[in-house]
N, C-alpha and C positions, 0 to 999 in steps of 0.2 A: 504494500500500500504506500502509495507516493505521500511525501508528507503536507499537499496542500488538502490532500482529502481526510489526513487525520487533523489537521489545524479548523478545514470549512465542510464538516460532512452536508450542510444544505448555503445555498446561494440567501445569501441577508438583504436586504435593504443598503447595508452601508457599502455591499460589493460595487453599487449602483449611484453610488454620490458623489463621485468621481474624487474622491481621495486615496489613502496609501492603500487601502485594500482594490477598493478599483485596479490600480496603476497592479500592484499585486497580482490580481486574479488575471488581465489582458495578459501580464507578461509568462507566469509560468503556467497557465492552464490552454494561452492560445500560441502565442510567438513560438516560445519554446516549442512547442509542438511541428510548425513548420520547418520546414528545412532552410540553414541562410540564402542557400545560391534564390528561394524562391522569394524572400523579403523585400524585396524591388526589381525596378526591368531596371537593366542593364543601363548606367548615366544617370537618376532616378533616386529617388527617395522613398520609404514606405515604412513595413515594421524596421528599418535598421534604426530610425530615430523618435517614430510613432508622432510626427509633428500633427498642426491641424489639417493639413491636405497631404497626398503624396505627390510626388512629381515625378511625370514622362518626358523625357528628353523627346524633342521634333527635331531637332535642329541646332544649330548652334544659335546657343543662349536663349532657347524657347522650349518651354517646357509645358505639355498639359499638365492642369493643377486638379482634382479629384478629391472630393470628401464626400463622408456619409454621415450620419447622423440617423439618430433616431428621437422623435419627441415627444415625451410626457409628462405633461403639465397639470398639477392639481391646487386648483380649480381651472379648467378650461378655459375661463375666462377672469382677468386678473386686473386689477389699477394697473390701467396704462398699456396693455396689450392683452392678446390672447393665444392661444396653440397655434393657430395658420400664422398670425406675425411672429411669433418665435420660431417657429419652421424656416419660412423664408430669409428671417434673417440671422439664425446661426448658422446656415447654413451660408448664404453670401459672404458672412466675415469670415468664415473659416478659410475661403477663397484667398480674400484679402491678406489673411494672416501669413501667405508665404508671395507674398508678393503679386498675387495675379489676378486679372482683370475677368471678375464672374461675367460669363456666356452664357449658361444652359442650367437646367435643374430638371431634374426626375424623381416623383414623389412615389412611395407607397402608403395606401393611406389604409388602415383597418379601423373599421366601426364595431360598436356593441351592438346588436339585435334592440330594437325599439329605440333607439337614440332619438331626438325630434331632429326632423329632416331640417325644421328653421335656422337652429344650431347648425348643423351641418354646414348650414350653406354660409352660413355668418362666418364660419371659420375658415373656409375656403374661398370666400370672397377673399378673407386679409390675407389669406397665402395667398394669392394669386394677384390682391392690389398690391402688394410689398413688391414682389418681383416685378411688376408690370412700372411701379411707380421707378426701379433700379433700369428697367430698358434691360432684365436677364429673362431670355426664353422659357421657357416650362414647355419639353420637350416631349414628355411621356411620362408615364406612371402607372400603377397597379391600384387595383381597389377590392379589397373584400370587407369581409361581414363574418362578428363572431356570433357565436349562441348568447343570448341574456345570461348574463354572471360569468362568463369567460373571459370578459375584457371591460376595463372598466372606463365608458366611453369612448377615445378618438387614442390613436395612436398614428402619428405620422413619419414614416422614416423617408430621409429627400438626400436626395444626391446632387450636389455640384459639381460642374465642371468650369474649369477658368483656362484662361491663356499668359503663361508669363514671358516678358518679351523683356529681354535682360536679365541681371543676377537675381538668383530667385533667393527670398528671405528664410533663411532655416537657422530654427534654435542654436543649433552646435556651433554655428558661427558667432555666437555671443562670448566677450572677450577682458578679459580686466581691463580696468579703465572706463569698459562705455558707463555712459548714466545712463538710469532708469526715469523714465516717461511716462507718467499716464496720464491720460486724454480727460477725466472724469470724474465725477463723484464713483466711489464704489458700495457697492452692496447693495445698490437700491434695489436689484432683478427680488435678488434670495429673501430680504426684508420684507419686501411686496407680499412676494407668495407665501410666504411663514406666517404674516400679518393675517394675509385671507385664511390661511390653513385653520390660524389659528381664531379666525371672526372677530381681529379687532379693527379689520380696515380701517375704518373709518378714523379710528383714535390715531392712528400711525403717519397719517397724512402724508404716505410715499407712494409713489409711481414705480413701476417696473420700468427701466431706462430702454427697455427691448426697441434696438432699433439696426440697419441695416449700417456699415462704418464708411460706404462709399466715398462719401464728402470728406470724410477727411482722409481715408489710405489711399486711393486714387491722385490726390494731388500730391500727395505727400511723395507716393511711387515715384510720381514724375521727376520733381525736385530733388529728393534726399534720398533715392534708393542706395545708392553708393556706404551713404553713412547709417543706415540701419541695419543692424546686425544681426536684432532676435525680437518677433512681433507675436503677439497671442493674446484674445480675448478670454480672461481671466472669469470665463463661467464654470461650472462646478468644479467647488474646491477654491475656487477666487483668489485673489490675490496670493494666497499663501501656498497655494496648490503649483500654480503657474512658477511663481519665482524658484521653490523648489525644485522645480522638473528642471529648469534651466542652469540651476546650480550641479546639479548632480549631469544633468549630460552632458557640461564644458569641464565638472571639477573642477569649480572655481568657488569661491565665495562672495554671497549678495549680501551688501548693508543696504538697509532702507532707516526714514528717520519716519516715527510714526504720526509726528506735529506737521508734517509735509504733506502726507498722504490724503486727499480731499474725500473726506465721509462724512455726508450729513447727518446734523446733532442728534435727528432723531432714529436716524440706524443704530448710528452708534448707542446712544442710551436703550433701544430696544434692545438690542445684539446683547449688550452687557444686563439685561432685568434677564435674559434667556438664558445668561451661561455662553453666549456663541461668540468665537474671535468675528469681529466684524471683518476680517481680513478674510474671513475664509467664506464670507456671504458673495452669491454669482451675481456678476455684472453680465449684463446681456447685449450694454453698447456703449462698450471701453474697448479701446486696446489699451496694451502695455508695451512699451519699446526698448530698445536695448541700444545707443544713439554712440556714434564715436562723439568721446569726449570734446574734442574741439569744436564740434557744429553743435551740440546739445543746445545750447542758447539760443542758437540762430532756429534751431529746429523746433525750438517750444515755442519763439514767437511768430514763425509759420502756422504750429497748430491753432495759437492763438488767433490767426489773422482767417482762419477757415471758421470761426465761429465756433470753438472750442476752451472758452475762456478761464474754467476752469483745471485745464491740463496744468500739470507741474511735476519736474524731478521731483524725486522723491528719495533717489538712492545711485549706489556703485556696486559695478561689480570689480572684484579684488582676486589677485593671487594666492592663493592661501599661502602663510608662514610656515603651515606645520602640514605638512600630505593630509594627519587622520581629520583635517576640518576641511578637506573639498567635498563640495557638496551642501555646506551649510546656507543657509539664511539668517542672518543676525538683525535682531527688531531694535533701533533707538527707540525709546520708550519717551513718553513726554515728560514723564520723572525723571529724565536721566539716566535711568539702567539701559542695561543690554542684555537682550535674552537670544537664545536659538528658538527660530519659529518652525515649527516642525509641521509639515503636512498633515494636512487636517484625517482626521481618523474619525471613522462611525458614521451615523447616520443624521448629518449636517441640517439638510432641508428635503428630505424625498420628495421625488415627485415635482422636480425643479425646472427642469428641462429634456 
């Protein structure tokens, strides 16, 4: 008996909230299973780095970009979006996230038995206005129907495809030296839906930010490709999730300062009346960048100048002094301390995305 099935004899809720068990279960229950020669085409990216898309080489320096996704959201419909706009657009940023310009999308959508058709359509109008309003195709897709109590309303899985036309953006390319960027308030997505989960909407007065990142990584590609080094929308598992993964697949170490980082008061006071790192609640329309240090300035006040006002450094990434701390994340605290911020474990926010 292999030892992941004496540690998980059944699949949990936290396998699914895209923290260290998540990253745990993908790597030694699936990768591992494949063989390397089959982890990418040949020029190509795929399981060798498990970024947001993979890449096929076409040509020199163009590469098709490729993601999947699967969505499920509870409640269906949320402060500030619903399942088809979450669809549509994690699926476009994932595009975005290694650099490429979304073209096409292919949905599979499965229904519960008696769902209300009105619904139905309410959420497939907003998948279908999100993309229509990006100018990205919707190409094909599948649709079934489960039995009543086999599925618990809409589940949508959507495939991107994009075009990258120059250096394609991938994690491992993140380097000591770049600073840290983000575009955002964080944790409004996870705050949202925890808030509905938990029926205090209305007290919580936050929005899900779920939005498509066009407007700003599209210009930004144009401009500043050269000095971006590592880009990803920091949805489940959020901020703390993302920075860890990037720490561990460069072996390097990330300081962030937490008085930097843009969270509004009332995530934050909520996140903390829960027990929840607000670092670890999903943003649904952030990125995060990884900036050579010399343009970082110039590169914040382009974001700023796309109507992204709140964007701000926030951190560096470092050479570790010692080998046994590559891989770390170090939190400045607004006290003054310093802790290691460890990737989120358990079951965060089910039912998130």
């Amino acid at each position: 008996m292999t030892w992941y099935i004496r540690l998980w004899k059944y699949i949990t809720l936290a396998h699914g909230a895209g923290g260290k068990e998540t990253e745990e279960l993908v790597r030694n229950l699936i990768v591992q299973s494949v063989p390397p020669e089959l982890w990418k085409v040949k020029g190509g990216t795929g399981l060798d780095i498990l970024d947001d898309a993979a890449l096929i080489p076409v040509g020199e320096n163009r590469y098709i970009a490729v993601t999947v996704d699967t969505y499920t959201v509870k409640p269906l419909f949320f402060p500030g979006g619903d399942l088809g706009r979450l669809a549509a657009s994690g699926t476009i940023n994932d595009l975005l996230m290694v650099g490429a310009r979304p073209l096409a999308v292919l949905d599979g959508v499965v229904v519960e038995e008696g769902f209300p058709v009105e619904d139905f359509k309410k959420i497939m109008d907003s998948f279908i206005n999100t993309l229509k309003e990006e100018g990205v195709a919707l190409i094909g897709g599948d649709f079934k129907v489960m039995p009543k109590g086999q599925l618990d309303g809409v589940v949508i899985a959507s495939m991107g495809i994009g075009l990258v036309e120059g250096r394609p953006i991938v994690d491992t390319e993140v380097r000591p030296g770049d600073k840290i960027i983000v575009s955002g308030y964080l944790g409004d997505h996870g705050a949202a839906i925890l808030a509905a989960q938990q029926a205090i909407g209305a007290e919580m007065k936050v929005e899900s930010d779920v939005k498509p990142l066009t407007r700003l990584m599209l210009p930004l590609l144009e401009k500043h490709r050269e000095s971006i080094h590592g880009a990803g929308d920091p949805t489940r598992g959020g901020l703390s999730m993302l920075l860890n993964d990037w720490a561990e697949k460069t072996k390097t170490v990330i300081v962030f300062e937490e008085e930097k980082v843009p969270v509004r008061p009332q995530v934050r006071e909520y996140a903390e009346m829960l027990g929840v790192d607000p670092f670890s609640l999903a943003s649904e329309g952030v990125a995060v960048l990884a900036v050579e240090p010399s343009k970082a300035q110039e590169i914040l006040e382009y974001i700023h100048s796309l109507g992204f006002r709140d964007a701000a450094i926030v951190g560096q990434v470092y050479e570790p002094k010692d080998p046994r701390h590559a891989g770390r994340v170090l939190l400045k605290s607004m006290a003054g301390g310093v802790r290691i911020l460890e990737p989120p474990s358990g079951e965060i926010v089910p039912r998130i995305c």
